[in-house]
C-alpha positions as CSV (number, residue, x, y, z in Angstrom):
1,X,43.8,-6.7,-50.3
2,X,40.0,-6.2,-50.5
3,X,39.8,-9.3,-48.1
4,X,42.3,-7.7,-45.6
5,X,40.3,-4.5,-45.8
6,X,36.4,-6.5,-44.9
7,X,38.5,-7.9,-42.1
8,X,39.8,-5.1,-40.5
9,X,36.0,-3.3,-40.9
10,X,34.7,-6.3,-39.1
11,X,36.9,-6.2,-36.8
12,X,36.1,-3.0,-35.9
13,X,32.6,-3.6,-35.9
14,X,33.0,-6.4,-33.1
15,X,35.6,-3.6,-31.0
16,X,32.6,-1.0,-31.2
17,X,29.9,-3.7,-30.0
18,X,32.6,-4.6,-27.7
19,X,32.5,-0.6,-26.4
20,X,29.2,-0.2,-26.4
21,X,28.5,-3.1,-24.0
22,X,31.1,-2.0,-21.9
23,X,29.6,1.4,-21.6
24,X,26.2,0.0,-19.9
25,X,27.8,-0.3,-16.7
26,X,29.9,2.0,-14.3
27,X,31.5,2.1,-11.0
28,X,30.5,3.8,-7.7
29,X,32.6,4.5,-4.9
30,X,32.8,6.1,-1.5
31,X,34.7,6.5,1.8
32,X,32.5,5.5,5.2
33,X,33.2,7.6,8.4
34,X,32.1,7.3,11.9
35,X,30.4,10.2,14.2
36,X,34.0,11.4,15.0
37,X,34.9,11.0,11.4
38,X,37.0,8.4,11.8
39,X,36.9,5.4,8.6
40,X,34.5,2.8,9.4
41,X,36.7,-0.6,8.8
42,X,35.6,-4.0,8.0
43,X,31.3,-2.6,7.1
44,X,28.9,-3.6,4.8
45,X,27.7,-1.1,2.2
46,X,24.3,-2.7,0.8
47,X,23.4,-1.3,-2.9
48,X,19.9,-2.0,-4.0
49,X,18.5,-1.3,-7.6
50,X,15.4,-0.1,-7.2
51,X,14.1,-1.0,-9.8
52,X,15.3,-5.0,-10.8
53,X,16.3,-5.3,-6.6
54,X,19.6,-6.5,-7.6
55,X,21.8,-6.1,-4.7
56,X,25.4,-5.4,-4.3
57,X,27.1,-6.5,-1.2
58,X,30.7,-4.8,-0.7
59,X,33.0,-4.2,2.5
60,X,35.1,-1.2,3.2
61,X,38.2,-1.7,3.4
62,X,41.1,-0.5,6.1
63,X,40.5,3.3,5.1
64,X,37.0,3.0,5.2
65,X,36.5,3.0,1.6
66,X,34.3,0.4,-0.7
67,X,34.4,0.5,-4.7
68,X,32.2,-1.5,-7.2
69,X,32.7,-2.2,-11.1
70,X,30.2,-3.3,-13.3
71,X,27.1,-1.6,-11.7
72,X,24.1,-1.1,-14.2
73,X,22.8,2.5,-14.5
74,X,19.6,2.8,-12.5
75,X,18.4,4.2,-8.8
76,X,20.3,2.5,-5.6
77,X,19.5,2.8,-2.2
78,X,22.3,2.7,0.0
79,X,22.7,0.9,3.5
80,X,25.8,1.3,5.2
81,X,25.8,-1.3,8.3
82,X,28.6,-2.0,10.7
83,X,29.9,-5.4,12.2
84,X,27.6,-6.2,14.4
85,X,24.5,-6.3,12.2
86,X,23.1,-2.6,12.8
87,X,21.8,0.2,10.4
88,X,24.4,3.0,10.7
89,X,23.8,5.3,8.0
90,X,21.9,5.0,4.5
91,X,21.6,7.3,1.3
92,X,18.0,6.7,-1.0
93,X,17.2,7.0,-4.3
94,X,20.7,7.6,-5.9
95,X,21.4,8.0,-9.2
96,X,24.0,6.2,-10.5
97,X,24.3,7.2,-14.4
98,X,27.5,6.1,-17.1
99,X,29.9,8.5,-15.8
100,X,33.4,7.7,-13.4
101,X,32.2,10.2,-10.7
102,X,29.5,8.1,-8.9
103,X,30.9,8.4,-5.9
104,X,28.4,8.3,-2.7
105,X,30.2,9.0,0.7
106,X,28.4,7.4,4.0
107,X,28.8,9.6,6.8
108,X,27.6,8.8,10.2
109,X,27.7,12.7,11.4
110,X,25.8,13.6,8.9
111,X,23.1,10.8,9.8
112,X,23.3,12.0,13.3
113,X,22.4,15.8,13.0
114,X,19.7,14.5,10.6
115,X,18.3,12.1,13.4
116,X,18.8,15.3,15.6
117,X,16.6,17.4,12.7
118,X,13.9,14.5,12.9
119,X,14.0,13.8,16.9
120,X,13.6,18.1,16.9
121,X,10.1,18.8,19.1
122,X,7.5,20.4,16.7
123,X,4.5,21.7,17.6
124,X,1.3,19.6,16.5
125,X,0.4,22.4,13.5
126,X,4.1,22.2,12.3
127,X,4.2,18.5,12.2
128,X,0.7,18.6,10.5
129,X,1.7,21.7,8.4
130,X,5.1,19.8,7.2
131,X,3.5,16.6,6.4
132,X,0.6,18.3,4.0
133,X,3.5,19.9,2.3
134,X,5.4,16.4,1.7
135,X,2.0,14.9,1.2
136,X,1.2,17.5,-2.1
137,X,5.0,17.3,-3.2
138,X,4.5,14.0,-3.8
139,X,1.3,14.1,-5.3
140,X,2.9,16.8,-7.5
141,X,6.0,14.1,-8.5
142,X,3.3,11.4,-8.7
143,X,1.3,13.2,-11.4
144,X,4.9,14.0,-12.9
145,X,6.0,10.2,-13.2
146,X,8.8,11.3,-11.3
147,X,8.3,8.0,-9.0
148,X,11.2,7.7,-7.8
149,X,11.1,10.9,-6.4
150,X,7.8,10.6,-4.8
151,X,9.5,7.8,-2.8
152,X,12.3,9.9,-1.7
153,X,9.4,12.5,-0.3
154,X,7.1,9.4,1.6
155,X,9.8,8.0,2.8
156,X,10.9,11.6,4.6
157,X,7.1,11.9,5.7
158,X,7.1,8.8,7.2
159,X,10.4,9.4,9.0
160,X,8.6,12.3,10.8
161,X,5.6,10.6,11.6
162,X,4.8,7.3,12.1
163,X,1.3,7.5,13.4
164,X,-1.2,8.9,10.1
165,X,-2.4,6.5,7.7
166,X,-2.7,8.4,5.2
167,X,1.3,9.0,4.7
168,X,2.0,5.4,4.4
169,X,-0.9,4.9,1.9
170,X,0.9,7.6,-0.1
171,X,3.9,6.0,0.7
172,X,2.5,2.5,-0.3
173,X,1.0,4.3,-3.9
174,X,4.7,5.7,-4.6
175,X,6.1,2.3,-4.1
176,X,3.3,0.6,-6.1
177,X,3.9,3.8,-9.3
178,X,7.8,3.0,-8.4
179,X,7.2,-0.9,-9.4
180,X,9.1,-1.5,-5.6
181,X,5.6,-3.9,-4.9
182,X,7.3,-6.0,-1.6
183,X,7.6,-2.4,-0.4
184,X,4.3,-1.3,-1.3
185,X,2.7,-4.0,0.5
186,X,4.5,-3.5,3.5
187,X,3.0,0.4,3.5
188,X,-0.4,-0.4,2.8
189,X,-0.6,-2.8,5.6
190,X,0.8,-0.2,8.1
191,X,-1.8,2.2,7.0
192,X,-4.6,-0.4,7.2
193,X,-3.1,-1.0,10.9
194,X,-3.0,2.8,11.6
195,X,-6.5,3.6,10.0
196,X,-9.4,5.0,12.6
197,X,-12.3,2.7,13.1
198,X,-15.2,3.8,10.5
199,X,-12.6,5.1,8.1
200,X,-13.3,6.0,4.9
201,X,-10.3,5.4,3.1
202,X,-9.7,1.9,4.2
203,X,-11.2,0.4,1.6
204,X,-8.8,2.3,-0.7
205,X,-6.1,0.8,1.5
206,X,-6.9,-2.6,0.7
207,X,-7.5,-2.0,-2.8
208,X,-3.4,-0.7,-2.8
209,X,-2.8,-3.3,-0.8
210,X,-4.5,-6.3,-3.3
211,X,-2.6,-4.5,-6.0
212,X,1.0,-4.6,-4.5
213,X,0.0,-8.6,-4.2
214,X,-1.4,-9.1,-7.4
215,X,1.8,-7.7,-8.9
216,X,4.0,-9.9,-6.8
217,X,2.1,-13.1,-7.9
218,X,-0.3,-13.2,-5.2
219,X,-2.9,-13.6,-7.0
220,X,-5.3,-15.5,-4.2
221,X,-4.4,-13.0,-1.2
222,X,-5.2,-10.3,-3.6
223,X,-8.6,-11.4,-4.3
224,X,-9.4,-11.4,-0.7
225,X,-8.3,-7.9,-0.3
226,X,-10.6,-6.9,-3.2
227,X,-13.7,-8.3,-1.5
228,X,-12.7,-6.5,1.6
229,X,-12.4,-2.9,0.1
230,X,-15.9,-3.8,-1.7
231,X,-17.5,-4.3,1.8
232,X,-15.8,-1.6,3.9
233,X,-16.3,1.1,0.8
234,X,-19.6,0.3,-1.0
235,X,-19.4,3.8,-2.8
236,X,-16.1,2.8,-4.5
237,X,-16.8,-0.9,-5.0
238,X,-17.5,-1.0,-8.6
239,X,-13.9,0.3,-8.5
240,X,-12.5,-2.8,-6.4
241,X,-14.9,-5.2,-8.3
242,X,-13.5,-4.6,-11.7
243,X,-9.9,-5.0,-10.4
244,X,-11.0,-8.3,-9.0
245,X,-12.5,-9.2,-12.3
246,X,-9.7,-8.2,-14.2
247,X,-7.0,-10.6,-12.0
248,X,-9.6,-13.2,-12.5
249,X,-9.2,-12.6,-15.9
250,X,-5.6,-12.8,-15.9
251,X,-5.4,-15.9,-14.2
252,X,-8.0,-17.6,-17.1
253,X,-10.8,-17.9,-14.7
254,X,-13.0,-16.0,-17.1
255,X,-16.4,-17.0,-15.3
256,X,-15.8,-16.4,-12.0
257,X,-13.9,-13.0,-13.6
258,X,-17.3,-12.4,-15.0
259,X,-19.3,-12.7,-12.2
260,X,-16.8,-10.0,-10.3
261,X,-17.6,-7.8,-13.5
262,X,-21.0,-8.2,-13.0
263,X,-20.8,-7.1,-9.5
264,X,-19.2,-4.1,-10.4
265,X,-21.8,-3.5,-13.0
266,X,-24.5,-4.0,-10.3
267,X,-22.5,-1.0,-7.7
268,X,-21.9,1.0,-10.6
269,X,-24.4,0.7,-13.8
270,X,-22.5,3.5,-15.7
271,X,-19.2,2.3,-15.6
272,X,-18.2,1.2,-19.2
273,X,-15.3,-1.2,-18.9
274,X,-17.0,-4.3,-16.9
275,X,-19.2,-4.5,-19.5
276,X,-16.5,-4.2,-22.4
277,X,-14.2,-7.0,-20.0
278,X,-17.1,-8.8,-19.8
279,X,-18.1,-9.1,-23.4
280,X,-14.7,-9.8,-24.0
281,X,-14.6,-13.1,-22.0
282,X,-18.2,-13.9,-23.1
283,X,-16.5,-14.0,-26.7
284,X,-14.1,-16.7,-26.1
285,X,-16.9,-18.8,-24.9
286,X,-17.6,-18.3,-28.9
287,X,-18.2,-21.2,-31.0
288,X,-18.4,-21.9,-35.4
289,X,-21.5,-22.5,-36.8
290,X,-21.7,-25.4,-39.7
291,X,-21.7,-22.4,-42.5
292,X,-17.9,-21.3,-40.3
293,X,-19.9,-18.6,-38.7
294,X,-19.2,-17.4,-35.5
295,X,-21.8,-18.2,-32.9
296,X,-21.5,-15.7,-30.1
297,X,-22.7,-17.0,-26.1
298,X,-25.7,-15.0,-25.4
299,X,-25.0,-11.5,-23.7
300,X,-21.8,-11.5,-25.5
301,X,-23.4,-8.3,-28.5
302,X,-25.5,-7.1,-24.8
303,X,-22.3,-6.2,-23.4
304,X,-20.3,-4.6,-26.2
305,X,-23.1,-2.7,-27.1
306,X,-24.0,-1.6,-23.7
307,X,-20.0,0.0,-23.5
308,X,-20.4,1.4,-26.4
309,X,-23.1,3.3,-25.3
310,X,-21.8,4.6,-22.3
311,X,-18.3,5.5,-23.8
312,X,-19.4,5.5,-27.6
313,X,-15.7,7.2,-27.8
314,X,-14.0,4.8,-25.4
315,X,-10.0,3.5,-25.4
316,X,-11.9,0.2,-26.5
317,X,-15.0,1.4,-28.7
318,X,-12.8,0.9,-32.1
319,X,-12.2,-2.6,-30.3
320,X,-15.7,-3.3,-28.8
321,X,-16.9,-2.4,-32.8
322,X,-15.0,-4.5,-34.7
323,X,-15.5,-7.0,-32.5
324,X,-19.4,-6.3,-33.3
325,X,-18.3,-6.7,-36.7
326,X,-16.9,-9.4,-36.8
327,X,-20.0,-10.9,-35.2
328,X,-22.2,-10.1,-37.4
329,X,-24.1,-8.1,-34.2
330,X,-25.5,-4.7,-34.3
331,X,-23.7,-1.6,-33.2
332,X,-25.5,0.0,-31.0
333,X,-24.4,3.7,-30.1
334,X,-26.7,6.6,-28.1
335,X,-26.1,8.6,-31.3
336,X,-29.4,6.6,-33.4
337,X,-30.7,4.1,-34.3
338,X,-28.4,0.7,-34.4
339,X,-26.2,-0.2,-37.4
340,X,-25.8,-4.1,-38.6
341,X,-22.0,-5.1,-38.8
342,X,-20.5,-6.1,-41.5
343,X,-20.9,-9.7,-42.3
């Protein structure tokens, strides 16, 4: 009997486990109508995840309607597109949550008084005046880590005007804060192309730009960008020099990461982290003494301590200490004289 009991327990166990991976996906579906509100037969309805960019291709069928099981929670973007190949209506940044009322209709009059909304003559100060308003919603959602959100807003601002770099940079930035980094490239580009000559923010454009490649594997490209937004913005380069060194880094080229961090260093003396990154890399160049000592590069303790004194309460000044320690280096602080680590 007690054995009949333990079975029936695990068996319930394995129907609960069973539930509960069940319950981490739902369904969506919705009904596709033309300008006259007729059902659009025989479409494809594109569903991207934003965030994995998994795609679900369906079709509507004869009343115009599509439906899809098994979809994994998340953000979609929604492209409806007819037979012949061409964009007729789309839906952006949808939630679809664990619930059997996802449903997301596609309606083509509704796309058509928006493209009448957009395609509206505005003056030059209501254009402008609408755009800054996107532009500091945005900025708003940005600093709120609502990312997807932000995306939502650039995407609307660039909808209304294709011609100002500075809304696909913020575009670009939402994408890149959204993890969408194909995206992000794309809008960084555009605002490079739509940049002034002489601008001042085009080296910030590159720098987005290097980053959306860097995070996409690019590693090479990226680089390249980095040494262009250190030439066209030698105020911010210390900035662009560091995020070199730090892909450099990544990619086990600690040398030629180093000399990057030592650019930086040179464009901006009292930035603290190419000096911890570089004191850092210097230590794995560490060898052991004959007494099992370590035997630190030269300007490995120079660097640590030189952080430590310009951010003496630094994310990495517990770090860049112990590593001190550890050493058997000095630790070196602007608040007295130095103190010898523990050996």
């Amino acid at each position: 009997m007690t054995k009949r009991i333990a079975f029936f327990i695990v068996l319930a166990m394995m129907m609960t486990f069973s539930i509960s991976a069940i319950a981490q996906t739902t369904s969506i579906i919705g009904s596709c109508k033309d300008e006259n509100g007729k059902p659009i037969v025989g479409a494809t309805v594109e569903v991207k995840n934003i965030e994995t960019g998994k795609v679900y291709t369906l079709k509507t069928n004869s009343k115009g309607e599509y439906l899809s099981m098994g979809v994994t929670p998340g953000h979609y973007d929604l492209t409806l597109i007819g037979t012949n190949g061409a964009v007729l209506s789309f839906r952006n940044n949808v939630p679809v949550q664990l619930k059997e009322d996802n449903i997301f209709n596609m309606d083509m009059r509704s796309t058509k008084e928006q493209r009448k909304a957009n395609d509206k003559p505005r003056s030059g100060s209501e254009k402008i005046k609408e755009l800054n308003a996107l532009l500091n919603q945005a900025a708003t959602q940005k600093k709120e880590g609502r990312y997807h959100d932000a995306v939502a807003t650039m995407e609307q601002a660039a909808a209304l005007d294709q011609t100002h770099d500075l809304v696909y940079y913020s575009l670009g930035d939402a994408y890149l804060l959204d993890k969408r980094y194909p995206e992000a490239e794309t809008a960084f580009k555009k605002a490079i192309e739509l940049a002034p000559t002489g601008s001042k923010s085009v080296g910030a454009y590159h720098n987005g730009l290097a980053q959306a490649l860097s995070k996409q594997g690019k590693a090479e490209v990226a680089l390249a960008e980095y040494e262009k937004a250190a030439q066209l913005d030698p105020p911010n380069a210390g900035t662009y020099f560091f995020n070199e060194g730090a892909v450099l880094t990544n990619m086990g080229k600690a040398d030629e990461a180093n000399q990057a961090f030592d650019k930086a260093i040179a464009a901006d003396p009292t930035r603290p982290d190419p000096y911890f990154q570089k004191g850092v890399n210097l230590l794995g160049k560490a060898t052991l003494g004959k007494d099992g000592k370590m035997v630190p590069v030269p300007g490995t303790a120079e660097a640590l301590n030189k952080y430590l004194q310009l951010a003496p309460d630094g994310r990495n000044a517990q770090t860049a200490k112990d590593l001190l320690t550890a050493m058997g280096a000095p630790i070196q602080t602007t608040y007295g004289s130095p103190k010898k680590g523990k050996k």
